[in-house]
Backbone as numpy.savetxt, mean C-alpha at the origin, in Angstrom:
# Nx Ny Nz CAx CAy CAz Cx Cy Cz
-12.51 21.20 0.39 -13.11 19.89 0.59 -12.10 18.98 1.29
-12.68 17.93 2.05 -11.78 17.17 2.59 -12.12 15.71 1.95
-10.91 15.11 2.26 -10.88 13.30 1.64 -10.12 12.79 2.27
-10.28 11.37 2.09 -10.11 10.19 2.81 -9.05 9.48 1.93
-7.80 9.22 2.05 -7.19 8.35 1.23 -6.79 7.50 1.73
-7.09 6.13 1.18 -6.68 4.52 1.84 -5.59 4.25 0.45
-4.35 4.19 1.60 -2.88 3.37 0.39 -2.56 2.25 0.61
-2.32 1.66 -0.16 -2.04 0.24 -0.34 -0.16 0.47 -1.03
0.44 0.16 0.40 2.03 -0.09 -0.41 2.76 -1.32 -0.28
2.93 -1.97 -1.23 3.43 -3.19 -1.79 4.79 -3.67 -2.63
5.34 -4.35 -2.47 6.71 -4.56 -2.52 6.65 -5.12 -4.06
7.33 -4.54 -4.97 7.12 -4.90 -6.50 6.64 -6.49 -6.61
6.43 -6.96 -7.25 6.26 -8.43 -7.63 7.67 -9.05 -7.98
8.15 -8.08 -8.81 9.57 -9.01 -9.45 10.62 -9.56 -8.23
10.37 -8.36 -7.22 11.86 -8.10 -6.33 11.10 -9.24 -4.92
12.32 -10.05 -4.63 11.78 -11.08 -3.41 11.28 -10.22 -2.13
10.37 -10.90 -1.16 9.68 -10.45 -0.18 9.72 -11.45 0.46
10.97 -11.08 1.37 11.61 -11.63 2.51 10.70 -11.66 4.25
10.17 -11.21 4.13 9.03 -11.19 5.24 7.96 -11.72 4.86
7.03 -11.53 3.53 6.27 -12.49 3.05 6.63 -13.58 3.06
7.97 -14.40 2.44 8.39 -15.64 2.33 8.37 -16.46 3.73
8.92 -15.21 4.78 8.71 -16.17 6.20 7.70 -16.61 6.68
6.75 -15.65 6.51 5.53 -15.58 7.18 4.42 -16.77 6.08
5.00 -17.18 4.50 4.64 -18.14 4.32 4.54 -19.43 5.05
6.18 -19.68 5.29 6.84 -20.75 5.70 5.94 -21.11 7.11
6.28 -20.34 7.60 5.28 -20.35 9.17 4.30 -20.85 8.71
3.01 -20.25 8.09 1.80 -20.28 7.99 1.94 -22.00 7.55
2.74 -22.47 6.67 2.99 -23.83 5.79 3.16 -24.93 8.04
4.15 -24.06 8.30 4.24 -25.22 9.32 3.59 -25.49 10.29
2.54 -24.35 10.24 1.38 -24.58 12.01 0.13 -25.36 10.87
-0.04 -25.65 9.83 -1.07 -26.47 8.97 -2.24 -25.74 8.10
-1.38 -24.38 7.57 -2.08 -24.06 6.68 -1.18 -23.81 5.00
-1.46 -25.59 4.74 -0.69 -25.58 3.44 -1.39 -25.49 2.49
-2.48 -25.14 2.55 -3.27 -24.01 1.14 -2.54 -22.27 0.83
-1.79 -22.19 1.52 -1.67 -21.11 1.33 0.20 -20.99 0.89
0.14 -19.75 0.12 1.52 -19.55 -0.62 1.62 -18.26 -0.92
2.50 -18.01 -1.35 3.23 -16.54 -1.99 2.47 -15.16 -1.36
3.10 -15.03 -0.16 2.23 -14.21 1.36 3.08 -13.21 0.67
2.40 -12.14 0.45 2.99 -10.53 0.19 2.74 -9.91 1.56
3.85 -8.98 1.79 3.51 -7.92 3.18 3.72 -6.67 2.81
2.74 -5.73 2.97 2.79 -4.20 2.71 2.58 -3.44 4.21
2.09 -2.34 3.23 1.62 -1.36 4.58 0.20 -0.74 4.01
-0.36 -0.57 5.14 -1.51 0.28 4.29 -1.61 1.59 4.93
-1.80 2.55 4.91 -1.53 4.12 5.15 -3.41 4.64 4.78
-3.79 5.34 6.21 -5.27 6.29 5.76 -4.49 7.56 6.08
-5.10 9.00 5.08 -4.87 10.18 5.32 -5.77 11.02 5.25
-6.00 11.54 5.90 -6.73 13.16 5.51 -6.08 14.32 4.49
-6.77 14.39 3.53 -6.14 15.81 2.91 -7.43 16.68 2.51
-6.84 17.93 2.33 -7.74 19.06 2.53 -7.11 19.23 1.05
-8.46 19.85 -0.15 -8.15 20.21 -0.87 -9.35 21.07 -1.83
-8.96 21.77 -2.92 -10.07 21.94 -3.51 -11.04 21.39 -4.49
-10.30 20.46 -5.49 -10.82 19.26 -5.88 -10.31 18.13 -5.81
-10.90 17.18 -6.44 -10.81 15.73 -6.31 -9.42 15.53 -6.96
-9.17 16.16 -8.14 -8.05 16.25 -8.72 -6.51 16.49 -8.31
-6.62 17.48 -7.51 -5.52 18.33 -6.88 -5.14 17.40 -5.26
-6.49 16.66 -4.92 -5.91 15.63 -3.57 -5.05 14.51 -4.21
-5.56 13.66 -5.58 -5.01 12.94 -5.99 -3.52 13.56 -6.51
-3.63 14.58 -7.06 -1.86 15.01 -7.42 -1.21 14.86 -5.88
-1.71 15.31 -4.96 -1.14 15.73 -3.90 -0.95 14.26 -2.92
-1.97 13.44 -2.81 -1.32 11.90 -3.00 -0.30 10.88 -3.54
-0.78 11.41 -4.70 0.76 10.80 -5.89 1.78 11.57 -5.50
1.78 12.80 -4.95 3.32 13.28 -4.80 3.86 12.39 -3.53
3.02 12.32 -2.64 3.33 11.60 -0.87 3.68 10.44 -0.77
2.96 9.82 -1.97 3.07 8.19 -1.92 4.73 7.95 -2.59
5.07 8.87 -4.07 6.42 8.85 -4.53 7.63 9.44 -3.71
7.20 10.35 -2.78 8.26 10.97 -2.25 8.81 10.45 -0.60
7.87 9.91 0.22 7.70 9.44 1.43 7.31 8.31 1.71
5.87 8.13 1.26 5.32 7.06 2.23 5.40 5.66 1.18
6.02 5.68 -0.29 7.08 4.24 -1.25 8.28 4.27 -1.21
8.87 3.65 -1.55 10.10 3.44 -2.21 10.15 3.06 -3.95
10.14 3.97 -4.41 9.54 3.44 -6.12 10.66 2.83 -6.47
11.58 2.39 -5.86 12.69 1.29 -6.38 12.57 -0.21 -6.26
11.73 -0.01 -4.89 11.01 -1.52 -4.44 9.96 -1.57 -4.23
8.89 -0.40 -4.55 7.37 -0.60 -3.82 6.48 -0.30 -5.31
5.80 -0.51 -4.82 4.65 0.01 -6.16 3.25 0.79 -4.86
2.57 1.73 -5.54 1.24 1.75 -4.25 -0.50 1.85 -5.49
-1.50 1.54 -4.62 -2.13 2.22 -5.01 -3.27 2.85 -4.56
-4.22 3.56 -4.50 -5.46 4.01 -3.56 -6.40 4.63 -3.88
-7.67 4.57 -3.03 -8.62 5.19 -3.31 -9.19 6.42 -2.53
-9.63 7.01 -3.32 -9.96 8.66 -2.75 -11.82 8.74 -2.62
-11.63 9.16 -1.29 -13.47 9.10 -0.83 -13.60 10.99 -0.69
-14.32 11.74 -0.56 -14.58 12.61 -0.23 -15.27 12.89 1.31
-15.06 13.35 2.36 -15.99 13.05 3.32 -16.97 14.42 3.28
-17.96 13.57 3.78 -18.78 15.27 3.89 -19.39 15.74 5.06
């Protein structure tokens, strides 16, 4: 079977986000001061081939911990579609 995985990788909450913070500041000085605490990630789509639903998600969680986070500064999370 094949699937669709959409990741969402995001920079912990605790640890500062130095590119978010700028891209606040900016946003604050061209006149959009409704807005605050700008997070910046990445978002990642993949194809994986697998035999169940189960075994793509192990095989996700391994990609997301080993490559495509940094589990010292990132957190991720995602959803798994099946295509048919």
């Amino acid at each position: 079977m094949k699937f669709i995985a959409e990741i969402n990788v995001m920079p912990l909450k605790a640890l500062l986000d130095p590119q978010g913070k700028a891209v606040t500041h900016s946003m604050k000085n061209i006149g959009f001061t409704e807005v605050s605490n700008v997070r910046i990630g990445k978002h990642i789509t993949l194809e994986i081939e697998a035999a169940s639903k189960e075994i793509a998600m192990e095989r996700v969680n391994e990609a997301c911990n080993k490559i495509l986070s940094n589990p010292i500064m990132e957190g991720f999370d995602y959803t798994l579609k099946e295509v048919k």
